[in-house]
C-alpha positions, 0 to 999 in steps of 0.5 A, spaced: 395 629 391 396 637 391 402 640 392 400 642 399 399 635 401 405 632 399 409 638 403 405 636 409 406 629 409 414 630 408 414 635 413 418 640 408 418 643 401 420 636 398 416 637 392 419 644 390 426 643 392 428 649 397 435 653 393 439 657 396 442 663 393 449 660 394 448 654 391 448 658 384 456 660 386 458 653 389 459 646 385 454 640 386 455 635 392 454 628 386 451 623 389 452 616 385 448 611 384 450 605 382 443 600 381 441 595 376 435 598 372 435 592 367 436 585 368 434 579 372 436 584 379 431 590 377 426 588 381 429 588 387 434 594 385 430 599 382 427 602 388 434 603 391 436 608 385 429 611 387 429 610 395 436 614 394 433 620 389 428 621 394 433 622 399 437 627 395 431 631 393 429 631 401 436 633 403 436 639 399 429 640 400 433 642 407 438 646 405 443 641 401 449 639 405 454 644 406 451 649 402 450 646 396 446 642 392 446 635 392 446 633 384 445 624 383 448 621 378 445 615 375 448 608 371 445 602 369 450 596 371 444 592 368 445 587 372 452 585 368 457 584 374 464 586 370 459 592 368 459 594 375 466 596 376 466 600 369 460 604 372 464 604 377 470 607 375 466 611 371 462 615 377 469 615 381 473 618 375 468 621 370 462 623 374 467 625 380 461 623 385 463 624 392 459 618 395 456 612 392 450 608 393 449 602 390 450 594 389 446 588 390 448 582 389 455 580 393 458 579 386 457 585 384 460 589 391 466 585 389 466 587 382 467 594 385 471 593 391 478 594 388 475 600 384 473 603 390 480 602 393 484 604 388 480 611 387 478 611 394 471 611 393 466 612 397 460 606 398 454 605 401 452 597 401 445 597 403 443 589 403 444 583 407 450 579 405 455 573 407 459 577 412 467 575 410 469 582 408 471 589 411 473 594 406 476 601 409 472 604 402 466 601 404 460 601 409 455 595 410 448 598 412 445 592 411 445 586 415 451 580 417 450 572 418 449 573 425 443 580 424 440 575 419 441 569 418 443 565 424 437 568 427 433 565 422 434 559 422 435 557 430 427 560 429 426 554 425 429 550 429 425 553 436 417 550 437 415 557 434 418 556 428 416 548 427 421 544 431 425 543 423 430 537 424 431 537 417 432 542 412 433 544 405 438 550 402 436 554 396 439 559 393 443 562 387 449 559 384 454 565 387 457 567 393 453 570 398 448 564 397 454 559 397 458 562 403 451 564 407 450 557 407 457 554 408 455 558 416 449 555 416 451 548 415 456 550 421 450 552 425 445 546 424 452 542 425 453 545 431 445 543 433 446 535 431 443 537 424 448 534 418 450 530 413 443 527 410 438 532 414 441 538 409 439 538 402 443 544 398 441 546 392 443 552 388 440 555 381 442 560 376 440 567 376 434 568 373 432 561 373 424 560 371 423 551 372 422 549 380 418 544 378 423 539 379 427 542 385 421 543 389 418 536 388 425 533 391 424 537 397 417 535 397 421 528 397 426 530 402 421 532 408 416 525 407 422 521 410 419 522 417 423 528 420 420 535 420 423 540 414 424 547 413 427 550 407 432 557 407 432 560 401 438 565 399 434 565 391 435 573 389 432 577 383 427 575 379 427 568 380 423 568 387 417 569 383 416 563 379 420 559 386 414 562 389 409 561 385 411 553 385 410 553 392 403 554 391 403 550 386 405 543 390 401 545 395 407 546 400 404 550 406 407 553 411 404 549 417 407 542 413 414 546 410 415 552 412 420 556 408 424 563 411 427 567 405 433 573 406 432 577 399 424 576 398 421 582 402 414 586 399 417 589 393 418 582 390 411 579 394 409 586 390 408 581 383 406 574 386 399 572 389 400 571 396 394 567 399 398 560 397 403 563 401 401 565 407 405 563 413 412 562 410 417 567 413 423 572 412 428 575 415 430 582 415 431 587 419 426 592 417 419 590 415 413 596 412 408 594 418 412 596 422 409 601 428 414 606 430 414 614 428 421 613 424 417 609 420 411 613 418 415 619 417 418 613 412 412 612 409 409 618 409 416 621 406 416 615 400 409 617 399 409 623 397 415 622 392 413 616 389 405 617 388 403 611 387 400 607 393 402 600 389 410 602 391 412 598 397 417 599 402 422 594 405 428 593 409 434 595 402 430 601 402 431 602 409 439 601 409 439 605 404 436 611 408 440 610 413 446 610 410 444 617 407 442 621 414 449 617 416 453 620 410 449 626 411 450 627 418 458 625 417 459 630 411 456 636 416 460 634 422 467 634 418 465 640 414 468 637 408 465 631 403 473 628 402 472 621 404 478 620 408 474 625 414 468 624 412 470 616 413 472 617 420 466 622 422 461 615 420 464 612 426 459 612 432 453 616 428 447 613 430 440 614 426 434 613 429 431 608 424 424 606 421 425 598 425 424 603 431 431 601 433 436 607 434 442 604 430 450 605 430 455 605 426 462 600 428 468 601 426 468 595 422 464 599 417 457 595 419 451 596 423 448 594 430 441 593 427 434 588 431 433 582 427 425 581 425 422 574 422 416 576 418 409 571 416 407 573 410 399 575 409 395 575 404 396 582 402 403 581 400 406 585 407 408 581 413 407 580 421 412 580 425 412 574 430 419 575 432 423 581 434 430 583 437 429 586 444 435 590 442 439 592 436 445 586 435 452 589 433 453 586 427 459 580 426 461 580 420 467 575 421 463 569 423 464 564 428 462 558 424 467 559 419 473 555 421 479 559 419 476 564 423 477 561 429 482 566 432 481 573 427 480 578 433 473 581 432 
């Protein structure tokens, strides 16, 4: 691709940074990120470290912020959860970043939570979580129970999504998957589904043996009730999960499954075919038609050269994160949090879901719910969408101590 393509296609001069004289004399904006590059999440964080390089290269491509550069500072938590509070306070204390994107797993965010608060950090949280917590010193671009999950499930429960009446919970053995399917089972409680229609099972990360495990739900859905199995299984495991599947012959018209954390980047390393028909839910899906997201696409194609890179819906988040903080910096004329925090309240984004977004005062985003099928080619066609963005609920309702917090 020449240069003048890849200037085209992003509408800018993304591939040779336009610099301002001024940005000699003025120090750098640093923008941290704090993503797993190695380990069992790497799969799934890597292109977040890269989808946020992309986005510091075109914002100075723009000018920078403030009439200076924007300058990204890179670590490597190594999908290590202590590690990530080091690095961290190494980006806060050392680096002296002025904004932070990063994290995946909930037990790293919550590594980190109390280190952002201390420094008065800033961070920006790009992926779907169990919802429970509101951080002054975080903001939640990615999606709560109800943008999610809850609406996941009630698909599989309706006639489009196989009328289950049984249901098998999968996840990894921490919090977001345990406190994720803690709500669920009070939803499906609340549907007449309980006691012997839930199976719950939880593996470790990086777990690489199904065999057992999905023979049991196998088992589980030959007593008569229609089943469905949730997952909430993250990293590297989903590969060899899914790769069982196809091996048992677990088909989506006989068990369908809807995943939270397996978009295109994960399905990128899997032979798809045996897999076509099961779901997951996110907020964003590459196939999407709208012009936000071509201009995505063509944007992450010109950075990243190489057609096998997919997008997906954390890459979405973390996009929108950015323009937000961007949007904010410009309107506070300053990059120190405490301003730059209150400027983030109401900043709207139109987003490549082709939803205009908003930012709350409880730190998360009114974001469309989408359920996607697997294809053969590894992408995903929507069979169900939101007519509207949903404000997001991150105190849920089927936690029972809850029940009187003001939302």
């Amino acid at each position: 691709m020449t240069l003048a393509t890849r200037r085209a296609l992003l509408g800018t001069a993304l591939a040779v940074p336009f610099i301002r004289p001024s940005f000699a004399q003025a120090a750098p904006i640093r923008v941290g990120v704090l993503h797993s590059l190695s380990g069992t999440m790497a799969i799934s964080e890597t292109a977040l470290r890269d989808t946020v390089l992309m986005m510091v290269e075109w914002q100075n491509s723009r000018g920078g912020l403030l009439g200076r550069r924007l300058e990204p500072v890179v670590v490597d938590p190594a999908s290590n959860w202590p590690l990530f509070a080091e690095k961290a306070r190494e980006l806060l204390q050392v680096s002296r970043v002025d904004v932070t994107f990063g994290c995946w797993t909930s037990v790293s965010r919550k590594s980190v939570l109390p280190v952002f608060e201390e420094l008065n950090g800033l961070l920006f949280y790009p992926v779907q979580y169990e919802g429970e917590e509101e951080s002054r010193n975080i903001f939640y671009t990615g999606a709560a129970p109800n943008q999610q999950a809850i609406p996941a499930v009630e698909y599989l429960l309706s006639a489009d999504g196989g009328d289950a009446r049984r249901v098998a919970l999968l996840g990894t053995d921490y919090v977001y998957p345990r406190t994720t399917n803690r709500i669920l089972r009070g939803f499906l409680a609340s549907k007449g589904i309980q006691g012997a229609d839930v199976m719950e099972e939880y593996t470790p990360f990086g777990h690489s043996d199904w065999q057992g495990i999905v023979a049991r739900v196998k088992r589980f859905a030959s007593e008569g009730k229609k089943t469905a199995i949730v997952s909430t299984i993250n990293g590297d495991a989903n590969v060899p999960f899914y790769r069982e599947l196809g091996n048992q012959g677990i088909k989506a018209e006989d068990i369908p499954s809807v995943a939270f954390s397996v978009g295109e980047e994960e399905l990128a390393g899997i032979d798809t075919r045996p897999l076509v028909g099961h779901l997951a839910a996110w907020n964003y899906f590459m196939s999407v038609q709208s012009p936000a997201n071509t201009e995505f696409l063509n944007m992450w194609r010109a950075y990243i050269r190489n057609p096998r890179r997919v997008t997906n819906d954390p890459m979405e988040a973390t996009l929108i994160g950015f323009k937000m903080w961007a949007q904010a910096v410009t309107q506070a004329r300053t990059t120190a949090v405490d301003p730059v925090r209150t400027a983030l309240y109401g900043q709207k984004v139109a987003a490549p879901s082709g939803y205009e977004v908003e930012m709350h005062r409880n730190h998360h985003l009114s974001k469309p719910v989408m359920i996607g099928e697997v294809q053969a080619d590894g992408q995903f066609n929507i069979v169900y969408r939101t007519p509207t963005a949903i404000p997001a609920e991150n105190w849920s309702p089927f936690i029972p101590e809850n029940a009187n917090r003001r939302r």
